[in-house]
TILUMDREN-801984 format. One record per residue (C-alpha): residue number from 1; residue in three letters; y, x, z. Coordinates in nm, 4 decimals. Layout:
residues N
   n res       yy       xx       zz
 NUM ALA        Y        X        Z
...
END
This chain:
residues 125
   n res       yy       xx       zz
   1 UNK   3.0575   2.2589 -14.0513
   2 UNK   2.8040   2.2076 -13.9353
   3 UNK   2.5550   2.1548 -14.2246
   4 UNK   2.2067   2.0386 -14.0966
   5 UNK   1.9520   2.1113 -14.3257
   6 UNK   1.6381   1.9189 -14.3455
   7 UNK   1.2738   2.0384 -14.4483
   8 UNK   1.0239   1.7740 -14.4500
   9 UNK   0.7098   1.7028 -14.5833
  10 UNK   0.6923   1.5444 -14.9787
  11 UNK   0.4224   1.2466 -14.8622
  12 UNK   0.6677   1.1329 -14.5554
  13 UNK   0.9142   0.9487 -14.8648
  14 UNK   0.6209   0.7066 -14.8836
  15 UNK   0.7014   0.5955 -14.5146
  16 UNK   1.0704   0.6771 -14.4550
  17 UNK   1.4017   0.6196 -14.6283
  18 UNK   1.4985   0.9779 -14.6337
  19 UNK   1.9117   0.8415 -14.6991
  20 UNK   1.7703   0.6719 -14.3590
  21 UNK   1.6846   1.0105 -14.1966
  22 UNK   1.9604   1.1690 -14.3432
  23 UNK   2.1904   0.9129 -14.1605
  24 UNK   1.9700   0.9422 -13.8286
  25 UNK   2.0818   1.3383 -13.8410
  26 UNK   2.4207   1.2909 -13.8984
  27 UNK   2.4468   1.0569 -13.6042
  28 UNK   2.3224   1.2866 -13.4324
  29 UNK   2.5159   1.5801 -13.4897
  30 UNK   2.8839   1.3149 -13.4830
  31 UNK   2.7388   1.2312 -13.0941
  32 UNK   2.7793   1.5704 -12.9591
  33 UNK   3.1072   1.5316 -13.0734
  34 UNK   3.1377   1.8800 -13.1233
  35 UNK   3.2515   1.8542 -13.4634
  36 UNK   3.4807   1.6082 -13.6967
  37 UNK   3.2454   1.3622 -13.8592
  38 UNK   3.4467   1.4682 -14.1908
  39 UNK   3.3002   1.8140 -14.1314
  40 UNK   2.9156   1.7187 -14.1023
  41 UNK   2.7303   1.8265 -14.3954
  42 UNK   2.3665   1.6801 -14.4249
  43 UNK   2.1019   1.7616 -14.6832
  44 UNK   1.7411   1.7807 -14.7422
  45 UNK   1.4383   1.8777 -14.9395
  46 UNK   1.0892   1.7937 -15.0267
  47 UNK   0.7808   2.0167 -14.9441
  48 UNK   0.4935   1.9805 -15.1373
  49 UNK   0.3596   2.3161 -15.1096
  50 UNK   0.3232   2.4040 -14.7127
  51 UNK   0.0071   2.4575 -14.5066
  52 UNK   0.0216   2.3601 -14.1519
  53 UNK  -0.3146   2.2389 -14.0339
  54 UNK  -0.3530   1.9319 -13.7702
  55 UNK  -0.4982   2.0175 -13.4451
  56 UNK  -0.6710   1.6614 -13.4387
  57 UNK  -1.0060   1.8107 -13.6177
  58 UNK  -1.0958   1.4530 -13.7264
  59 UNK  -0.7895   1.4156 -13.9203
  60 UNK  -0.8489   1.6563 -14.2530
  61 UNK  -0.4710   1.6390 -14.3896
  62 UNK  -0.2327   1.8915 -14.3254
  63 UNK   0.0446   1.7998 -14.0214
  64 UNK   0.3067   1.6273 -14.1594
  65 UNK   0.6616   1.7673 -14.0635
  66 UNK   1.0601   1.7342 -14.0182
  67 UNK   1.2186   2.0460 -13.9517
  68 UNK   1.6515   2.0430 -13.9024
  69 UNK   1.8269   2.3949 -13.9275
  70 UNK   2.1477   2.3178 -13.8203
  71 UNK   2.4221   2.6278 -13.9291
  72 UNK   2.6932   2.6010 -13.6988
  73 UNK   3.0004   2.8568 -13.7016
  74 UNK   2.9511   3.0632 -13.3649
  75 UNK   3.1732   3.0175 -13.0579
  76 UNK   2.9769   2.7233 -12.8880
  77 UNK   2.8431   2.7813 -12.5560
  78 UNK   2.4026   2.7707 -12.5142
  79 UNK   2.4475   2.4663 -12.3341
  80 UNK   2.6546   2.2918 -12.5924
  81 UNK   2.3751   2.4114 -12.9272
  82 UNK   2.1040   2.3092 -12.6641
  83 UNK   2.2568   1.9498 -12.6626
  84 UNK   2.2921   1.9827 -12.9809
  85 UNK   1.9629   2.0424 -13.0287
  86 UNK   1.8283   1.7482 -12.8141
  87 UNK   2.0484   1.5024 -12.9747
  88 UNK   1.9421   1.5926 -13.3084
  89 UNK   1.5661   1.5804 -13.1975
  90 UNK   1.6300   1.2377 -13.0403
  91 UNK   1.7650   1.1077 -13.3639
  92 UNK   1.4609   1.1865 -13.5199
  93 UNK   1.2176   1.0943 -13.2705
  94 UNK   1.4359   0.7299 -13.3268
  95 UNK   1.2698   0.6925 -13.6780
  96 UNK   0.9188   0.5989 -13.4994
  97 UNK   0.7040   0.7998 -13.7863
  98 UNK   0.3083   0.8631 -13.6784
  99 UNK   0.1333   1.1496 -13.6724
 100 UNK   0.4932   1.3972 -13.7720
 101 UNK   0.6141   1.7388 -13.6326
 102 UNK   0.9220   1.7035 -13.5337
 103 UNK   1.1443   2.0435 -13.5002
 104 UNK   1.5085   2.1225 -13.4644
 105 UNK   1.7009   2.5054 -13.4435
 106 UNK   2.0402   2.5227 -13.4249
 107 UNK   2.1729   2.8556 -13.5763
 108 UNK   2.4884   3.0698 -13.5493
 109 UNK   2.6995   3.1666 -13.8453
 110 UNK   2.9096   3.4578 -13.7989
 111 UNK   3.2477   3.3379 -13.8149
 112 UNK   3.3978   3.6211 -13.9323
 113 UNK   3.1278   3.6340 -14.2745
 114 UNK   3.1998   3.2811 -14.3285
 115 UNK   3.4263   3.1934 -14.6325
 116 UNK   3.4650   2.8204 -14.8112
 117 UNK   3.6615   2.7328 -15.0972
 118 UNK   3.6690   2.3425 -15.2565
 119 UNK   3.7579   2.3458 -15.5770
 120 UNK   3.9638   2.0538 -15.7241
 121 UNK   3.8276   1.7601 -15.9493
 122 UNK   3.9701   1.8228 -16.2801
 123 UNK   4.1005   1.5148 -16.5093
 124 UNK   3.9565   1.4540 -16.8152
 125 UNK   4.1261   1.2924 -17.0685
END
């Protein structure tokens, strides 16, 4: 835990590295140092389909966009998922990318509804 979760938009991977982004985000998270860098998760997918128009009327393309959900088990204080929150945002804002929304919610998970299991790598022979 936690596993950040990242939406962006498909035409960004023409300007980014998004292994880049994905390491700027998990930086981010490791800095609050409210979890074990072993236990940061960090994904993320493509939109191509999304409508979000630009409020710069000259500009005719929809606004680009990175949005992190970050699902953290509950317990943590507001103040600590608001830092959370910042650092995450600052990781991103790091990346220098033009004309981009940039968002970040941290969410609760209901410890008690959680459950994990890893499975074991089986041999082959």
């Amino acid at each position: 835990m936690p596993h950040c979760i990242i939406e962006y938009s498909a035409e960004l991977v023409e300007e980014i590295n998004i292994k880049e982004l994905m390491s700027h985000v998990f930086e981010g998270a490791a800095q609050s140092a409210l979890f074990s860098t072993t236990d940061i998760k960090i994904r993320a997918t493509a939109f191509c389909d999304y409508y979000a128009k630009s409020s710069n009327e000259d500009n005719k393309n929809q606004q680009r966009f990175i949005h992190v959900c970050c699902k953290i088990l509950s317990g943590r204080n507001l103040e600590q998922r608001q830092y959370l929150a910042k650092l995450l945002l600052s990781a991103l804002v790091k990346l220098n990318i033009s004309s981009v929304s940039l968002s970040v919610e941290v969410v609760d998970m209901e410890r008690e509804s959680y459950n994990k299991q890893v499975t074991q790598t089986f041999k082959t022979k």
